[in-house]
N, C-alpha and C positions, 0 to 999 in steps of 0.2 A: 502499500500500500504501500555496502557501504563497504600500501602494495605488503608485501606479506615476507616475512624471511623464512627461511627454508625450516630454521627450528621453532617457528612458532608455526607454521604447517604441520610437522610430527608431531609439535606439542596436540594439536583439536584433532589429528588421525589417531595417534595413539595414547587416548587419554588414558590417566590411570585409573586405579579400579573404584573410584571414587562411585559411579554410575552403577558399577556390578549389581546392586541390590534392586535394579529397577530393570536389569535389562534380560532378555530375553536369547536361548543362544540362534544364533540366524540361520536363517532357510537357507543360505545358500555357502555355507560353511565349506570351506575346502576350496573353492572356487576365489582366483585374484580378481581383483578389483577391474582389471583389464577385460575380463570378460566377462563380467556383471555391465549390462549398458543398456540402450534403448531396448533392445531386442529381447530385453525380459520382462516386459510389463506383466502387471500380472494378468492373470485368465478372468473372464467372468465367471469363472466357477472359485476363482482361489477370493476374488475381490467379492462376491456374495458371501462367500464362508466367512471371510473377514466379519461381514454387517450382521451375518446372526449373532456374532458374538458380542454388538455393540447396545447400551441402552437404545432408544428414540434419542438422537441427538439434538439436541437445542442449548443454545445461545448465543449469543452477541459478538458483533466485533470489536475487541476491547482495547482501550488505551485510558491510564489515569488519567481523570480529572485535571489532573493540573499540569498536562506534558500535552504540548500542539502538536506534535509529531512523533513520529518512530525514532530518531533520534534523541528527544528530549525523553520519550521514554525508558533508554537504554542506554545514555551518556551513564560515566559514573557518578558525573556531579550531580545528578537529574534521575538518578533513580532510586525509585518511594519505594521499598517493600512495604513498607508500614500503610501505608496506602493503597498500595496493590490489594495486600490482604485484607485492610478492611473493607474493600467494592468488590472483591472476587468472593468473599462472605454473605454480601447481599445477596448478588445473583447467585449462589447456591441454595441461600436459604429463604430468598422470598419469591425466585421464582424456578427454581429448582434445574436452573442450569448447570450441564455436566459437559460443558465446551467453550471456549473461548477462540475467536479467528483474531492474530495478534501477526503485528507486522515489525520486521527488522530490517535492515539496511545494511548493503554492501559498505558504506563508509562507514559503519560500525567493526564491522570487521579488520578495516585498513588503519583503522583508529587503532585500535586494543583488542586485538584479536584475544587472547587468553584473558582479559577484563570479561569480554563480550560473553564467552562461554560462562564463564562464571556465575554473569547474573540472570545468563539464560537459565545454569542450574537454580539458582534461588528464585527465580521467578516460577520454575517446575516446582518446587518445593511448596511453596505457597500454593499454586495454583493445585496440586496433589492434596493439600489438606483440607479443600474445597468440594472434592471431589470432583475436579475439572481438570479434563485431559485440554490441551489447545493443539488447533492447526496452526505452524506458523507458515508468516507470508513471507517471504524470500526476496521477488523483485515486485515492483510495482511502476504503473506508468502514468498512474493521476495526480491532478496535480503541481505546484512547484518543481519543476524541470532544474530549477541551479540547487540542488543541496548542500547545504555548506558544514560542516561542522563546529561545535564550538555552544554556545549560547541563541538560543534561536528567539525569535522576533516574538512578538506579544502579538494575540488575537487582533487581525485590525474588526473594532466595535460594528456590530450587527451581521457580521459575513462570516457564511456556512464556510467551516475549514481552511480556515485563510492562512494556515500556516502547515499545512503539511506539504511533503516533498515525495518528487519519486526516485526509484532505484533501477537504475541508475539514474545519473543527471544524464540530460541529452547528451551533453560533449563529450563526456565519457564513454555513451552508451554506443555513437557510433566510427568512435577508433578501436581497430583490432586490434592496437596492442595493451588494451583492458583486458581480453580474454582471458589470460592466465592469472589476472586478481576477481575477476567474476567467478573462474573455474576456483581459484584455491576459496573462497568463502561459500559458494555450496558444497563444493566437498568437507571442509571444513567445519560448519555447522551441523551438515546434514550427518557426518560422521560423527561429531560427537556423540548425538542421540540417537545414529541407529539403530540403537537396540534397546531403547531407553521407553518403557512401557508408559511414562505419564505423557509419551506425546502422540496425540490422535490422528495426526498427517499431516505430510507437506504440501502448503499450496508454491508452486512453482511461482508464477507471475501472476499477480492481479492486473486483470483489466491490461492485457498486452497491446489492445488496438485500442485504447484510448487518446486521443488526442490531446490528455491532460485536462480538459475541462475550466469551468471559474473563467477569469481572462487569461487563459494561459494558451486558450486555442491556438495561436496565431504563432506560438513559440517553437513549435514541433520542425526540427528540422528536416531537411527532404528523404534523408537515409534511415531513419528512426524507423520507419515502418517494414523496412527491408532487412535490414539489421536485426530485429526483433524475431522476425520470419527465420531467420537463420540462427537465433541465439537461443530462441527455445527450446528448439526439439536436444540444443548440445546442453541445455541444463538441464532437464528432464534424466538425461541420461549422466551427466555429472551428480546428480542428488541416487539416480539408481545404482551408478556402481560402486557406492557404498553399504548396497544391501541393505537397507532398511526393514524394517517391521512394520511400519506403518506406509502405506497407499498415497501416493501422489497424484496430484489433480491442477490443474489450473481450468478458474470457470470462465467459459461462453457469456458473454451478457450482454450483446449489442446484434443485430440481424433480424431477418422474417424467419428464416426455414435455420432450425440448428437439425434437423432430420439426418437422418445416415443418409450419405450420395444427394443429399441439396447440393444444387449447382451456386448456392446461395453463401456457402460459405468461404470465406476468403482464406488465405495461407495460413494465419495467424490459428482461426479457429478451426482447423483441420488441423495444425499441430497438437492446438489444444486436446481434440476429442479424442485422436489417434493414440496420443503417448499415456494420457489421463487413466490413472489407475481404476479409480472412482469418478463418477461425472458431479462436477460442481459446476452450477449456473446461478446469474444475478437477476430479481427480477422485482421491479418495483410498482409495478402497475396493478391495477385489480383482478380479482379474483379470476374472472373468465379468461384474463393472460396468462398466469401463473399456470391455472388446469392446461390450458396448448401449450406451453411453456412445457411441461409435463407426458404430455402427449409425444411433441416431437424427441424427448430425450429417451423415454419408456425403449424404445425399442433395440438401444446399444445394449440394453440387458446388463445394466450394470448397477451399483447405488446409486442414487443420487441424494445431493447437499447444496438445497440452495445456501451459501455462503455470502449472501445478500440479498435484504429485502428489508420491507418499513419505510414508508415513506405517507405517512398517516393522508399529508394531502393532493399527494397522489391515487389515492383508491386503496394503496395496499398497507393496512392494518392489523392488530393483533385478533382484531376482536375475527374479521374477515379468513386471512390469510395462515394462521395459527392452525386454525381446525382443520385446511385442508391441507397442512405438512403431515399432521399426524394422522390422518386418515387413509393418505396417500404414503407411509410411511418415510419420510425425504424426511432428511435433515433438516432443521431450522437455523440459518445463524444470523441475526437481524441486526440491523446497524441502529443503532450504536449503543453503549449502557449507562453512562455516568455522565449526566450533563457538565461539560466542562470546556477547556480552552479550544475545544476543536471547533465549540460553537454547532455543533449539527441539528440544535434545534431548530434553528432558522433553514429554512431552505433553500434551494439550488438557486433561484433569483435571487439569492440575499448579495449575488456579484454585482446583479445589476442595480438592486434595490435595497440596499442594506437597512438592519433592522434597529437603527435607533433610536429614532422616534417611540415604538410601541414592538410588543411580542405580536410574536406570529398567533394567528387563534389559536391555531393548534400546533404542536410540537410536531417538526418534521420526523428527526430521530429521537432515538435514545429513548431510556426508561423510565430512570430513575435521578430524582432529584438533586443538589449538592448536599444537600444534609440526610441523606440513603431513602428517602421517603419514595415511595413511585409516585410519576406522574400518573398513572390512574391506578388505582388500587384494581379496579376490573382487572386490566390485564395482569399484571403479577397472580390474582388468581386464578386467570386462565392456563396461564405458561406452568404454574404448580397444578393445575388439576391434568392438564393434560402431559406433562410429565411422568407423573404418578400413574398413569393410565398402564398398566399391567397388559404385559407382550412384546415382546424381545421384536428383533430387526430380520426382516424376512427377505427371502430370496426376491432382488429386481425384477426378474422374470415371472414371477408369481401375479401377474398384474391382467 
């Protein structure tokens, strides 16, 4: 939604046994790294056995309260455990979330790499005594194109996510000779946790054909889209030949037809659907979009996790869109949880229309209040009753 020395590479490949008590020994043991790669995805039969095993998944894409971006969330100056734990506490216990979609950054890694791991472990920690496994998000492309490290800029007043960045920054994103600090930060991350049971999956790249959004549209330079087309299918396969335990995905969320053989889909989201362990898609609209939304995904036979959704005055709702995740058995994971610097309760116009005069009527994202209250008490106990709803995660194909 972040260059590297060769011992601080072995250091994130071969961590010490600090993880051992969470991890799992791996499927494809015996086997180098060299030949663990694209070409092992897994099967729709290995990635359904996966989802029987999984609660109903639902919750939120998460960032503290008081951090604008994936950097301010994971700098060391800038990172809250004590605040983590107290919001990753609500959504456990008032509305019975067992997931978190949490996003990181390559310049996190180029920063402090063995930092980085670190508080990814404490933030598993936390997030484990929750009872919340998280996906994390890897690259991203909405949003702030120049990321910078260091101190990041204050919310500018009444505009939806004014200060978050993507990963890469464009300039970065379309010189090849980034490849080899892109490739050592998903091997590197994605190796740490391989085998590490508090983590639920990796999303590859959010939103890869995004144009950035807000006013940023106009900033996208001419090879970004080409570059992207060519950089995903090599990380999909840089996060698999680490062999992981958990499924990789990156979700579709822009098109008419995401159907198997649409002519409708572009390079980007054929990498996506093709290499995508589990199917994850974005969908903000109402109810009758969602269900086709559903429809055209239904028949890759795989999971599916919408990993974004909520956008109250857009049609799509808890009270609405809720019932028919869990009916349909899909994943839930709604934006956003904790009203704070990202600002997401104002919505998508607040670029053009900012909110400082007066609040939106209604809350674009997000749940839950700054003093942990929900914004509607309905929905927290919807999201707890239909959590609690009794029946494991069933085979894709069963539909």
């Amino acid at each position: 939604m972040p260059r590297f020395s060769t011992a601080v590479l072995l250091f994130c490949l071969l961590l010490p046994n600090a993880y051992a008590a969470h991890a799992q020994a791996p499927e494809a043991a015996g086997r180098s790294a060299a030949v663990v790669g694209a070409a092992d995805r897994w099967t729709p039969e290995r990635a359904n056995a996966w989802y029987q095993q999984q609660p109903w998944l639902v919750g939120s894409n998460y960032i503290p309260a008081n951090a604008i971006n994936q950097l301010e969330m994971f700098q060391a100056e800038s990172f809250d455990p004590a605040r983590i734990d107290r919001e990753l506490g609500w959504a456990h216990e008032q509305f019975g979330m067992n997931t978190m979609r949490v996003y990181l950054h390559d310049l996190l890694w180029k920063q402090d790499a063995k930092g980085l791991i670190k508080r990814l472990d404490q933030f598993l920690a936390i997030a484990d005594k929750h009872g919340i496994r998280p996906i994390f998000v890897l690259f991203d492309s909405c949003w702030d194109p120049d990321p910078v490290l260091g101190a990041q800029h204050r919310p500018i007043p009444g505009v939806h996510n004014s200060g978050w960045v993507q990963s890469p920054g464009r300039h970065e994103l379309v010189d090849p000779a980034n490849d080899a600090h892109f490739r050592s930060y998903v091997e590197g991350v994605v190796g740490a946790f391989a085998k590490d049971k508090r983590v639920l999956a990796w999303d590859i790249w959010n939103e890869p054909d995004n144009p950035g959004g807000g006013n940023y549209m106009d900033k996208q330079l001419p090879a970004e889209q080409d570059r992207i087309a060519e950089l995903l299918p090599k990380a999909f396969g840089w996060a698999r030949s680490r062999a992981p335990i958990q499924p990789l995905t990156s979700g579709v969320w822009i098109g008419d037809d995401w159907s198997p053989g649409s002519n409708k889909l572009n390079a980007i989201q054929k990498a996506q659907l093709e290499h995508s362990d589990i199917i994850s898609f974005h969908n903000y609209e109402q109810p009758e979009s969602f269900e086709a939304r559903i429809t055209q995904l239904r028949p890759y036979g795989r999971p599916l996790i919408c990993t974004e959704w909520m956008a109250r005055g857009s049609g799509s709702a808890v009270d609405t869109i809720l019932p028919i995740g869990r009916r349909e058995n899909i994943g839930m994971v709604n934006w956003g949880l904790v009203d704070g610097a990202i600002q997401t309760r104002f919505p998508w116009d607040s670029w053009e229309r900012p909110y400082t005069m007066k609040e939106p009527v209604v809350w674009f994202h997000d749940l839950i209040k700054s003093d942990g209250s929900p914004y509607r008490v309905r929905e927290a106990e919807l999201f707890r009753r239909l959590s609690q709803q009794t029946g494991a995660a069933t085979d894709a194909t069963a539909r």
